[in-house]
C-alpha positions as CSV (number, residue, x, y, z in Angstrom):
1,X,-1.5,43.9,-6.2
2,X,0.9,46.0,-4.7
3,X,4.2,45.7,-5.8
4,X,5.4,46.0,-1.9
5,X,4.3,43.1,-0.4
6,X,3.6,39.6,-1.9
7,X,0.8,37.4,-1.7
8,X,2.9,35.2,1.1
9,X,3.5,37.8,3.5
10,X,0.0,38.6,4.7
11,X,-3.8,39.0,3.8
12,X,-5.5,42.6,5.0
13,X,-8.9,41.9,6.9
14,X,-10.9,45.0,8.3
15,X,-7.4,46.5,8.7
16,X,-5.4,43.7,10.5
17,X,-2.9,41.9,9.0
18,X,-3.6,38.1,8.7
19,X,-0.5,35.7,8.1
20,X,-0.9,34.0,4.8
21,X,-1.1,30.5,5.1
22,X,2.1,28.8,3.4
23,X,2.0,26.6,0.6
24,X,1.4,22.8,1.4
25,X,3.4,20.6,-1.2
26,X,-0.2,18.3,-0.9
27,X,1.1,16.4,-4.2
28,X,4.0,14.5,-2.1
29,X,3.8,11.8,0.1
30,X,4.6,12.6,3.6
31,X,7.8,10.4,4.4
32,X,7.4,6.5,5.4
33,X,9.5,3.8,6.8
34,X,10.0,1.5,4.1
35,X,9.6,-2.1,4.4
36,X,12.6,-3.8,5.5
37,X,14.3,-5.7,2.8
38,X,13.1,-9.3,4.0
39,X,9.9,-8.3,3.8
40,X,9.6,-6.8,0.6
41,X,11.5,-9.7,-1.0
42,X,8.8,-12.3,0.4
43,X,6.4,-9.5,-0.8
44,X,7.4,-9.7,-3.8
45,X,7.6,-13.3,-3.8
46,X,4.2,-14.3,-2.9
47,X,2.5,-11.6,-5.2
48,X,5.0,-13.2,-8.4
49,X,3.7,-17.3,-7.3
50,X,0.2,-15.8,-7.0
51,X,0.1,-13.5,-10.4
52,X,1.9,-17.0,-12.3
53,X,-0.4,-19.7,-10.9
54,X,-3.8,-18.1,-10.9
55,X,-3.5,-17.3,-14.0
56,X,-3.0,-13.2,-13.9
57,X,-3.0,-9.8,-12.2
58,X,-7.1,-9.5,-11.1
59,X,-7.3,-13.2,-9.5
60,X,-4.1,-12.8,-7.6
61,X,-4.8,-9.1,-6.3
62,X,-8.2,-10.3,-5.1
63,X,-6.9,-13.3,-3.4
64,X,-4.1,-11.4,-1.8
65,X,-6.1,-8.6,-0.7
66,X,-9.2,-10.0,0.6
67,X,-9.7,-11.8,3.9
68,X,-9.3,-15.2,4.1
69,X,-10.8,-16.8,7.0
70,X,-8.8,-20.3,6.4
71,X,-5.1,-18.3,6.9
72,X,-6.9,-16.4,9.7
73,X,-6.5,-12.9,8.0
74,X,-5.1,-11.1,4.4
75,X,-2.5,-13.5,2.6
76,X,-0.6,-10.5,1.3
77,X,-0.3,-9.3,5.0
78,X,0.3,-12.5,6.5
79,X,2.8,-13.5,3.5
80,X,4.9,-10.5,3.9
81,X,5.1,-10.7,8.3
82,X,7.2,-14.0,8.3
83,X,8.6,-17.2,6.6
84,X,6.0,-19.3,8.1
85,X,3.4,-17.0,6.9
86,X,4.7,-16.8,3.4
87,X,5.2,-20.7,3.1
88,X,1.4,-20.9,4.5
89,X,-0.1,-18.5,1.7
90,X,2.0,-20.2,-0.7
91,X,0.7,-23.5,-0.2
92,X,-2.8,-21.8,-0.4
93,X,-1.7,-20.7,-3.8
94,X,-0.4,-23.8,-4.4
95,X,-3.5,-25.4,-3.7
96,X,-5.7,-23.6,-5.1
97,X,-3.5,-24.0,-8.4
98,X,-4.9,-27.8,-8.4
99,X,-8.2,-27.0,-7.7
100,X,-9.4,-23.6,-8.5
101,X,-12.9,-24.2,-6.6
102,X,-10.3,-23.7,-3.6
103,X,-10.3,-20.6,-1.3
């Protein structure tokens, strides 16, 4: 390597310089919004109800994740949107507490 130039500064092909192509920082995130704090709190709420009632971390992600064509949609998604969503997925939860053949 000559001691000159540095591996940022340019690439030689057939005698023309070629601009070296920067250095991405791939490993971050690009910069996002973040939730706004009413949202993450009934967020948070609905995934604590669903993770205490059904009874752990894998029934309670797959509930909240997955469509659910009686809520019309995702209960996580729906859940964090509005109050009236949240109190609907949590009487889903709810529900489903008292009989688990629910869904």
């Amino acid at each position: 390597m000559n001691p000159e130039t540095s591996p940022a500064e340019a690439t030689v092909t057939e005698g023309t310089a070629v601009p070296a192509r920067t250095r991405s920082n791939s490993f971050f995130r690009p910069k996002r919004t973040p939730l706004p704090r009413d949202d993450a709190r009934r967020q948070g709420d609905i995934s604590q109800l669903a993770f205490l009632t059904m009874g752990g971390r894998d029934p309670a992600i797959a509930f909240l994740n997955s469509e659910n064509a009686e809520l019309g949609g995702r209960p996580l998604a729906l859940a964090t949107a509005s109050d009236t969503g949240y109190e609907q997925v949590a009487t889903a939860i709810r529900a489903w507490a008292r009989d688990p053949g629910f869904e």
